[in-house]
KEZA-410494 format. One line per 8 residues: number of its first residue (from 0); their letters; for each residue z, y, x of C-alpha. Coordinates in steps of 0.5 Angstrom, whole numbers. Layout:
residues N
NUM> a> Z Y X ~ ...
***
This chain:
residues 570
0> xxxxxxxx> -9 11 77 ~ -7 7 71 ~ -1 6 68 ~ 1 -2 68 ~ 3 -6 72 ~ 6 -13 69 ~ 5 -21 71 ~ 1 -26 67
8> xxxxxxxx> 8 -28 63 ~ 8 -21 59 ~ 3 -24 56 ~ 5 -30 52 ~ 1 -30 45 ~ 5 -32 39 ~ 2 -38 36 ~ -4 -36 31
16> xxxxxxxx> 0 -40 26 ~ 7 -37 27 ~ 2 -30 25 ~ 0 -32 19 ~ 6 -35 16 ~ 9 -28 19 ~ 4 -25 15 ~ 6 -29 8
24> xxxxxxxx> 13 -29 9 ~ 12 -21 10 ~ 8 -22 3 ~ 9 -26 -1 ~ 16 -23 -2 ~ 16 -17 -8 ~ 9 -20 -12 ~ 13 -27 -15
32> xxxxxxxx> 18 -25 -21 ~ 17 -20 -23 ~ 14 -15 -28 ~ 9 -9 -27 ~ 13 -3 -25 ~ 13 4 -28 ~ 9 8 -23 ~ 2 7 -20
40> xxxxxxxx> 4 -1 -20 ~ 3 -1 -28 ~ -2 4 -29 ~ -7 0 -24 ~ -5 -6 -27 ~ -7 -4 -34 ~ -14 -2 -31 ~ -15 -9 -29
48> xxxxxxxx> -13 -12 -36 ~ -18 -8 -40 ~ -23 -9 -36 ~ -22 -17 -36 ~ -20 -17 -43 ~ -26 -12 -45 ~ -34 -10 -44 ~ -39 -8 -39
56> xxxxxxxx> -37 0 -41 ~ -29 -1 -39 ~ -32 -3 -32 ~ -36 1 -31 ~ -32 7 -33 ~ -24 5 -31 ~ -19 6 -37 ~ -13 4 -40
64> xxxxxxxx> -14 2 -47 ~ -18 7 -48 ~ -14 12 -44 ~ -20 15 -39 ~ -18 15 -32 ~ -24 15 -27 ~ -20 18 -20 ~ -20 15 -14
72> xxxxxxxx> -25 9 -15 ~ -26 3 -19 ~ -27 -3 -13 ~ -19 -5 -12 ~ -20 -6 -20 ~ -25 -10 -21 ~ -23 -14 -16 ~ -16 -15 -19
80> xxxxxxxx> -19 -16 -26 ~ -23 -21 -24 ~ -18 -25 -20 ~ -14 -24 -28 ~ -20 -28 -30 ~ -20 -32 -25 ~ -13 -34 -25 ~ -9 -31 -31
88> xxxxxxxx> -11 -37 -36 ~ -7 -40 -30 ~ -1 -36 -27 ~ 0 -30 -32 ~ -5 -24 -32 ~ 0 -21 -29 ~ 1 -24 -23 ~ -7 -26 -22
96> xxxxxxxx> -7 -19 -20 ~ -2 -20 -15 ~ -6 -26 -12 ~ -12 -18 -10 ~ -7 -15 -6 ~ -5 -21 -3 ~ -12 -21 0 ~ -13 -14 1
104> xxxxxxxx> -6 -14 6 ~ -8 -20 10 ~ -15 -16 11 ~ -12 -10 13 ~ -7 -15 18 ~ -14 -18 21 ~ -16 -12 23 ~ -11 -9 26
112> xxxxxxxx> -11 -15 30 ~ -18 -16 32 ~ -18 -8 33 ~ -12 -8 38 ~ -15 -15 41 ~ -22 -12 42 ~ -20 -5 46 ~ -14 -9 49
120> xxxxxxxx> -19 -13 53 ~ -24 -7 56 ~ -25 -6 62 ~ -20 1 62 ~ -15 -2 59 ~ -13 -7 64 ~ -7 -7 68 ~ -7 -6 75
128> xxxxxxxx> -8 -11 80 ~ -3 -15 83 ~ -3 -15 91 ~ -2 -23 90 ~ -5 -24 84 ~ -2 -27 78 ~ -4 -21 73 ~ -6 -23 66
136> xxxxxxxx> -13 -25 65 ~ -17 -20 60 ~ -17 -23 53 ~ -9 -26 55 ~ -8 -18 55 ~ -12 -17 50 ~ -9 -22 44 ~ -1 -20 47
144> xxxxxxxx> -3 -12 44 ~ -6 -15 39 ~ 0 -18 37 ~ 5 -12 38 ~ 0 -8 35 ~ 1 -13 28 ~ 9 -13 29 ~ 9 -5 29
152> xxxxxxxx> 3 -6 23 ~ 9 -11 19 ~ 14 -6 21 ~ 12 0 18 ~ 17 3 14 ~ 11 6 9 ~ 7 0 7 ~ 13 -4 4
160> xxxxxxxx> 13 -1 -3 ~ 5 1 -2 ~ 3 -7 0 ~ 7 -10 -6 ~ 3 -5 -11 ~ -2 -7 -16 ~ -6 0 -14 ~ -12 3 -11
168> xxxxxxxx> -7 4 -4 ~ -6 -3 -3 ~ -14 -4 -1 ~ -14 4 2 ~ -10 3 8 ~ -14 -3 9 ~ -20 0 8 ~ -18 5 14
176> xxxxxxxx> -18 -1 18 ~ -23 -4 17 ~ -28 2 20 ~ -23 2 26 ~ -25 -5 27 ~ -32 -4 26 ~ -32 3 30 ~ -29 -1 36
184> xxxxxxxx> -34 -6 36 ~ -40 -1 35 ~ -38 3 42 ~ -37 -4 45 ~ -43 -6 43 ~ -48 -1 41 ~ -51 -5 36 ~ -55 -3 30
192> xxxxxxxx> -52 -9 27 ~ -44 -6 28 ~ -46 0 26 ~ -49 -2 19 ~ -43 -6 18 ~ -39 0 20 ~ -43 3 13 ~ -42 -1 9
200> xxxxxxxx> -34 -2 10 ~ -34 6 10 ~ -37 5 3 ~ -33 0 0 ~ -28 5 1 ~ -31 11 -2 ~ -32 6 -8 ~ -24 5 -7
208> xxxxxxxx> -21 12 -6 ~ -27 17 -6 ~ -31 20 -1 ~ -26 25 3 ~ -23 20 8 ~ -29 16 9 ~ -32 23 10 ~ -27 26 15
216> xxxxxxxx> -27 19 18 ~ -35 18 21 ~ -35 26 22 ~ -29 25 27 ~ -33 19 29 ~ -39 23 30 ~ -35 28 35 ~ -32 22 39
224> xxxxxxxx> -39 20 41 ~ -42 26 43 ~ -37 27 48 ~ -37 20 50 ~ -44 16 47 ~ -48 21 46 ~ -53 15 43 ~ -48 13 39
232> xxxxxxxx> -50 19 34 ~ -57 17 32 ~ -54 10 29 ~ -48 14 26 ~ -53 19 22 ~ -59 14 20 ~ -57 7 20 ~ -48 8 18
240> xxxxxxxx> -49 14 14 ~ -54 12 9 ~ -50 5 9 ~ -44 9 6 ~ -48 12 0 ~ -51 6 -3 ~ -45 3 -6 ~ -42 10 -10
248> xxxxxxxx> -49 11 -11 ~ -50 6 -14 ~ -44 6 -19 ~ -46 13 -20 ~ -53 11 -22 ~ -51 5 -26 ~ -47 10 -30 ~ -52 15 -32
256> xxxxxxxx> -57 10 -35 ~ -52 5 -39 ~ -48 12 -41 ~ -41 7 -42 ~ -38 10 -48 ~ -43 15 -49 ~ -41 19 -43 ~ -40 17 -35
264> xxxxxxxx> -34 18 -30 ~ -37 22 -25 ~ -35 29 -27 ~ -27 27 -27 ~ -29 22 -21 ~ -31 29 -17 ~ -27 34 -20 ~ -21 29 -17
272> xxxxxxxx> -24 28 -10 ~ -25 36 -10 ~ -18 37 -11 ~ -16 33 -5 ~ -18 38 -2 ~ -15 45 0 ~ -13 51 5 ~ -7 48 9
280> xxxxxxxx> -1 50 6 ~ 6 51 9 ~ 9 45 3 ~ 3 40 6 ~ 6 41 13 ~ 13 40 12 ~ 12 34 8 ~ 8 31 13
288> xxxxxxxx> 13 32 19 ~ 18 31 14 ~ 16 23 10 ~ 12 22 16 ~ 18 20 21 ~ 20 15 17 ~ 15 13 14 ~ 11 11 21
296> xxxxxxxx> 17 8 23 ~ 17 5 29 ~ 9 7 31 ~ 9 13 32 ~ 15 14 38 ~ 11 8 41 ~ 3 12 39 ~ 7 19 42
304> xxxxxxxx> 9 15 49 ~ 3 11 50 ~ -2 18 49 ~ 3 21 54 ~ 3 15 60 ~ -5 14 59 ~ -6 22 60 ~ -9 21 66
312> xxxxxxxx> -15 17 62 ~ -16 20 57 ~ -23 18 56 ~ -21 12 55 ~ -24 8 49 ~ -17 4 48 ~ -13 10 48 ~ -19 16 45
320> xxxxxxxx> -21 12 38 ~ -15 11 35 ~ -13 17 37 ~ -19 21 33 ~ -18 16 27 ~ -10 19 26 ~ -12 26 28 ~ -17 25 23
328> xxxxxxxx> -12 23 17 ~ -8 28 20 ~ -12 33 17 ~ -13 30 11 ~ -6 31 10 ~ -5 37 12 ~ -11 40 7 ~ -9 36 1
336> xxxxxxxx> -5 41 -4 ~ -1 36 -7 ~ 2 32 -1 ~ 4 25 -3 ~ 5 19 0 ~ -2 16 -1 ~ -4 21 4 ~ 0 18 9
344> xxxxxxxx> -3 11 9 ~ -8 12 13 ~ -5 14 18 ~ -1 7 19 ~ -7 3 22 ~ -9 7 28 ~ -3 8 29 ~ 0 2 30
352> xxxxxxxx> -7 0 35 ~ -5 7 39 ~ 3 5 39 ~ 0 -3 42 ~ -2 1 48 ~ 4 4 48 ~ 8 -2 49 ~ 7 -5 57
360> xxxxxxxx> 9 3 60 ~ 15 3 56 ~ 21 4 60 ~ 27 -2 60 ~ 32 3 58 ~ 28 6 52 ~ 26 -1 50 ~ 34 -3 49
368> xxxxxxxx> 35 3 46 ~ 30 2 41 ~ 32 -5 40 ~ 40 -3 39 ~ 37 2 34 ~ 35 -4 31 ~ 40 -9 31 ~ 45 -4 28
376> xxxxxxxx> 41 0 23 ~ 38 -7 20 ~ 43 -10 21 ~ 48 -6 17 ~ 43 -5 12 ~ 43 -13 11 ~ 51 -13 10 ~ 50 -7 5
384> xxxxxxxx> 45 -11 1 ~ 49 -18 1 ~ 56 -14 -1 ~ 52 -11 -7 ~ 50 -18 -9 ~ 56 -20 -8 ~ 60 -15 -12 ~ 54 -14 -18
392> xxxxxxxx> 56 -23 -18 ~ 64 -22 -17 ~ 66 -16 -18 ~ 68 -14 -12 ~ 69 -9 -9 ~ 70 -6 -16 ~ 66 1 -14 ~ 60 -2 -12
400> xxxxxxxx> 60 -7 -18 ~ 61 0 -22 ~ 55 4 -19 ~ 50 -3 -20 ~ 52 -4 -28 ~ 52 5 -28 ~ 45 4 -26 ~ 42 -2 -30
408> xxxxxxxx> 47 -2 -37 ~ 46 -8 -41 ~ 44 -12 -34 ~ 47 -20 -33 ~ 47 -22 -27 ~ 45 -29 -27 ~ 46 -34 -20 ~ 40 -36 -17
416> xxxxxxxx> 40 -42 -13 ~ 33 -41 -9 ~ 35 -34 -9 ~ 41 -35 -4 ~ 38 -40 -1 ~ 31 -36 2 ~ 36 -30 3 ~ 42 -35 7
424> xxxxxxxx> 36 -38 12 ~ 33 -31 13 ~ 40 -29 15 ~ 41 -34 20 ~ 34 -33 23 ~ 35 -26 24 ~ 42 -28 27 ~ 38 -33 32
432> xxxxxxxx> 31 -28 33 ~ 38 -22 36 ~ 41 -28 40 ~ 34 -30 42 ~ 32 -23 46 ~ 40 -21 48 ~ 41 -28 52 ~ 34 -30 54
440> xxxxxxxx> 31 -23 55 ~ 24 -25 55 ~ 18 -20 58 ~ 14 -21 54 ~ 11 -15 51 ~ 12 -15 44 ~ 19 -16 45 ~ 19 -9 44
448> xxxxxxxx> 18 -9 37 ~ 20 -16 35 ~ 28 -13 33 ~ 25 -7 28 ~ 19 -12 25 ~ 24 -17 24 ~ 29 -13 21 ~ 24 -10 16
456> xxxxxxxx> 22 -17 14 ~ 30 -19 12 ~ 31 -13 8 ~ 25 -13 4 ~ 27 -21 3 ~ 34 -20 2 ~ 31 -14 -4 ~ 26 -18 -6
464> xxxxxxxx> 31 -25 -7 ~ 38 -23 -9 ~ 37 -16 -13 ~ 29 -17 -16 ~ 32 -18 -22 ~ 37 -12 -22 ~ 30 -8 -19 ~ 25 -12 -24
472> xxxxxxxx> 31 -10 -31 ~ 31 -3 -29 ~ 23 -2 -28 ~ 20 -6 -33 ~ 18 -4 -40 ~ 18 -11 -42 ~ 24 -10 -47 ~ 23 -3 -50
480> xxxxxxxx> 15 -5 -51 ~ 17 -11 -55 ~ 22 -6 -59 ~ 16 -3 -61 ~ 12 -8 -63 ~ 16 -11 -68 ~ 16 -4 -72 ~ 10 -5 -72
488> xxxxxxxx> 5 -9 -76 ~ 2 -15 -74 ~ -5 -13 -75 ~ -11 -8 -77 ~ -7 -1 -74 ~ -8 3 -69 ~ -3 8 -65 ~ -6 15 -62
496> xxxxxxxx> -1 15 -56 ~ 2 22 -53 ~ 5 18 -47 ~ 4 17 -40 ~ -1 12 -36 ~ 4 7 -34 ~ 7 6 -40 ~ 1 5 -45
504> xxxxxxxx> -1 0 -40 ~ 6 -4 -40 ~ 6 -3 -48 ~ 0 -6 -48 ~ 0 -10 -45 ~ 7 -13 -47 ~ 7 -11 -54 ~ -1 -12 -55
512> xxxxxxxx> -1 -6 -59 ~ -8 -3 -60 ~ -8 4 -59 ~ -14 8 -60 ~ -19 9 -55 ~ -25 13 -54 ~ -27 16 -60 ~ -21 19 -63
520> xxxxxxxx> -21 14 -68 ~ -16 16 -74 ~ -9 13 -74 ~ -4 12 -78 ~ 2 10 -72 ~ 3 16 -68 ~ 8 14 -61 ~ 11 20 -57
528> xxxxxxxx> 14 21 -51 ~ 20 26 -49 ~ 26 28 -45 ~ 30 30 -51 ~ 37 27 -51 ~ 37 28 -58 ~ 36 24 -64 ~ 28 25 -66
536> xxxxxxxx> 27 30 -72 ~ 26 25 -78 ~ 19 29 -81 ~ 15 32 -76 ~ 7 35 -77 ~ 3 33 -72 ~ -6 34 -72 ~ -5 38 -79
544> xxxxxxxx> -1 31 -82 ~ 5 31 -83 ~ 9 24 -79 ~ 15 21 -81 ~ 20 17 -76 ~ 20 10 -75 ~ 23 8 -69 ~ 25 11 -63
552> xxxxxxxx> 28 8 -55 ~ 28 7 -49 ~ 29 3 -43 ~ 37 2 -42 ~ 37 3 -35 ~ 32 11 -36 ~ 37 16 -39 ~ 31 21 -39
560> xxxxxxxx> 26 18 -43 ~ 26 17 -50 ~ 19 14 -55 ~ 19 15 -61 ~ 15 12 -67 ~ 12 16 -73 ~ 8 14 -80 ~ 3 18 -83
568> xx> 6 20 -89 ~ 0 24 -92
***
């Protein structure tokens, strides 16, 4: 017997506008504002730039600035440097390339919308008959999970910073749903059309992440359908097999006979996408149960419980393909030698399907509760972030002020009137959407992850508005860059760089200065990066020359890092 039993007014949809506005309100937050981020946020974007700001060779062989870096795959780059020249002239290079991953976040949002709204109006997933009648009708059902399954996808604790990157994981976790999409039309449908589709999204992901995930996704595809549509497989092998290689393939084939840089990226591409794969480790493991219990939050309580009340139809395409796309990404996990929270993106979009069919056989008792952890956790964490603001404007309470000003020395709080407006009027609707589910108590059934997905949206806006320019000062190589740059000359020089991807991006960028590329040119700056405390050595040799110093700094805010500037001198 199946597990549901509820009334048409539990299926009450939210209003498609009110999604899309959710969907920018949860976006839009983090991109405005702000400088390219130290981390994979700077080194992406710096990708982008060369490759809008250079030739036919930076994009087919991805690099910073002559920096090779040919991991992962050069689809989300070439997206992003062409909204950089499609839209940098206009609104900054930077932010142009904020304008991609944008897109790449309402295209995952759509797909795990129409993914829960297919397989929630199938035959099997429908609740139980009423004796009188009154049951929610097929695509009423289907477009309420829809929107649960958005709110627990908008909820999700691993894709706030991961959605707001300029990088390779913001395209990847929607490039995960898509397939789950595109597979749940291909067992409803058994049409060659879905499954060519199905290939062509499957290499699209290939060309953003390498092979590994696309790979392990259509294999667990392929054990799904010889238990359950055993004429699935011929479409799987002949039509979406050879539709998921032409992409990389031709990239692959571009590259060997226009010989970018006199040399090809598919070596590197390759060794990288070898190493993602290992012998499962006792670390892999660990770190999976360890980050993935907050990094899949709420999901996964809602996935778990919803695997359990339908065990008793445990063939069921609602229930079965999700559930085969997360044990998928699981592995991949697993066998990964070098755990990082990437590896843990896939798994938030067939999460967030499963935990939807979760959400009509939860109990009243585990719903409040869910919803009290909710309300306090969330809340709590709100005050704190206004009494920060609070302190960093007025001083008080001094200790807090202290351990602000201790991490970001040199940063001057400036009031912000637009700030503090859209963090007041976020407050007060969270305040209205509490009062709203304790007194009016509706039945609908979202109303189970309404609280968490609001009060993740808050907090993150909350971030975002009151303290981006303290987060934006301490993660920003703006000023340092522009330090360098005025050590420099104004033209005809070089600078050979021993110094990370994000920061040759950042001083690129921001300082203009020209470092050497491919060919080992000779130059006459030499830029180093260290941890060493202690004031850089006045002559140093490096490269059988001898170098003397010009400049060193670092970023007030990193204690650790130290650059240092050298001239040749012989």
């Amino acid at each position: 017997m199946k597990p549901v039993r509820l009334p048409a007014s539990a299926t009450l949809a939210l209003p498609r506008w009110a999604l899309f506005g959710l969907c920018l309100l949860y976006i839009i937050p983090g991109l405005l504002g702000r400088d390219p981020w130290k981390t994979d946020d700077a080194t992406s974007f710096g990708i982008m730039w060369t490759m809008a700001h250079g030739g036919l060779d930076d994009w087919l062989w991805p690099n910073i600035v002559g920096l090779p870096m040919a991991e992962k795959g050069p689809l989300t780059l070439w997206i992003g440097a062409i909204c950089i020249k499609l839209f940098g002239w206009l609104i900054s290079d930077a932010l142009a390339a904020r304008v991609a991953t944008v897109g790449f976040f309402l295209l995952g949002s759509l797909a795990v919308w129409y993914t829960t709204y297919l397989l929630g109006r199938r035959p099997e997933a429908q609740p139980l008959k009423l004796a009188f009648g009154g049951q929610p009708g097929p695509k009423d059902y289907g477009r309420t999970l829809a929107d649960g399954a958005l709110l627990i996808y908008l909820g999700s604790l691993g894709l706030l910073l991961h959605s707001h990157s300029t990088s390779t994981e913001a395209l990847l976790v929607s490039l995960v749903a898509l397939p789950l999409y595109g597979a749940a039309r291909l067992f409803e449908s058994h049409s060659l059309r879905a499954a060519a589709v199905l290939g062509i999204v499957l290499g699209l992901l290939t060309l953003t992440h390498g092979w590994v995930v696309p790979l392990a996704l259509w294999l667990s595809l392929i054990v799904l359908a010889s238990f359950r549509e055993r004429a699935l497989i011929t479409r799987l092998l002949l039509v979406t097999l050879p539709l998921a290689l032409i992409p990389a393939l031709a990239w692959v084939m571009v590259n060997h006979f226009v010989r970018p840089y006199n040399s090809s990226p598919y070596p590197a591409w390759m060794l990288w996408n070898y190493s993602e794969l290992g012998f499962p480790t006792w670390q892999s493991l660990v770190y999976l149960v360890k980050n993935g219990i907050w990094f899949a939050w709420p999901a996964w309580p809602f996935a778990g419980w919803a695997v359990y009340a339908w065990r008793r139809q445990h063939q069921a395409p609602h229930i079965t393909l999700p559930l085969t796309f997360f044990i998928a990404c699981v592995v991949l996990a697993i066998l990964n030698p070098d755990p990082s929270e990437s590896n843990l993106l896939p798994l938030l979009p067939p999460l967030a399907v499963l935990a939807a069919f979760g959400l009509p056989t939860m109990k009243r008792g585990a719903i409040n509760a869910v919803d009290w952890f909710s309300v306090m956790t969330l809340t709590t964490c709100a005050a704190f972030i206004w009494l920060g603001w609070i302190a960093k404007q007025t001083g008080w309470p001094a200790w807090l002020a202290k351990n602000a000003f201790k991490l970001a020395p040199g940063f001057k709080p400036e009031f912000n009137l637009v700030a503090f407006l859209v963090a007041a009027c976020a407050s007060i609707g969270w305040i209205v959407l509490v009062h709203w589910r304790i007194a009016r108590r509706p039945s609908v059934l979202w109303r189970a992850v309404v609280l968490s997905s609001g009060g993740i949206i808050l907090c993150w806006l909350l971030l975002m508005s009151l303290w981006l320019p303290w987060i934006n000062y301490g993660k920003s190589y703006a000023g340092v860059a522009q330090q360098l740059a005025s050590k420099l000359p104004s033209s005809g020089y070089c600078v050979d760089a021993r110094i990370g991807a994000a920061q040759r991006a950042s001083f690129a960028y921001f300082g203009k200065i020209p470092f050497s590329g491919f060919g080992g040119e000779r130059c006459d700056y030499l830029l180093l990066q260290d941890h060493n405390r202690q004031p850089g050595e006045k002559f140093i040799k490096h490269s059988n020359s001898q170098w003397q110093l010009l400049w060193e700094g670092r970023r007030p805010s990193d204690r650790d890092e130290r650059y240092r500037l050298y001239h040749r001198i012989d």
